[in-house]
Structure formats: structure tokens, C-alpha cells
Phi, psi and omega in degrees: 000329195276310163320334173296305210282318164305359211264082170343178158234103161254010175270117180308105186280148200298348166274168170278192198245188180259133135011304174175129211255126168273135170222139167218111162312161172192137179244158157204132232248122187237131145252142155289152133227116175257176213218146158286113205262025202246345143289177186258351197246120196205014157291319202239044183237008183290149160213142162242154179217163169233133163284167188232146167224150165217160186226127173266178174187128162226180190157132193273156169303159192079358204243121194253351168283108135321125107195213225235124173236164167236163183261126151281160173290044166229357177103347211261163185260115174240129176292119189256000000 
């Protein structure tokens, strides 16, 4: 189901656009933790790592509906 929801829209829609569109991006650096799951002891088997998350907001002026996408690491924009 989440595969679905990821799927761009690349058909250019039959209406017309806005004037001018307000946007902004904004990353920010997440730690992972992954855990060695093959010992029996797993307190002292953590490593961390950091990921970037980033969140877009678009919105035409005037306009109080946002909206809000994410960046994948391959770069493509997906509309939440």
C-alpha cells in the first residue's frame, strides 16, 4: 500500500496553474540505530548512523491548503 501512495503523478493536469507558487524545503540529520541482532547481550551492539530527512510545503498565494512532500535519497519528491 505505501508503494502505491509513492508513485509521482506525471500527468499534466487540464487546468489551469496559479501565478505563483510560495515554497520552501527544510533537512535535517535523524539518527538510525541499528542493533546486532545475533548476540544475546544487545546493549553494546548499537551503531549509529545519520540520514538527512527533508520536508517541502508548497502552497499558490493566498491559499491556506498546503502542500507537503519528501525527498528520497535518489532525489524525487513524493506528495504526502
Amino acid at each position: 500500500m505505501i508503494r502505491k501512495q509513492e508513485k509521482i503523478n506525471r500527468k499534466i493536469p487540464d487546468r489551469a496553474g496559479v501565478d505563483c507558487i510560495i515554497a520552501g524545503k527544510d533537512g535535517s540529520m535523524v539518527p538510525i540505530v541499528d542493533v546486532d541482532g545475533t548476540r544475546k547481550d544487545k546493549r553494546k551492539t548499537r551503531s549509529v548512523r545519520w540520514k538527512e530527512a527533508r520536508l517541502a510545503l508548497a502552497h499558490s498565494k493566498g491559499s491556506v491548503d498546503p502542500v507537503f512532500g519528501r525527498m528520497r535519497q535518489s532525489g524525487a519528491v513524493i506528495a504526502i
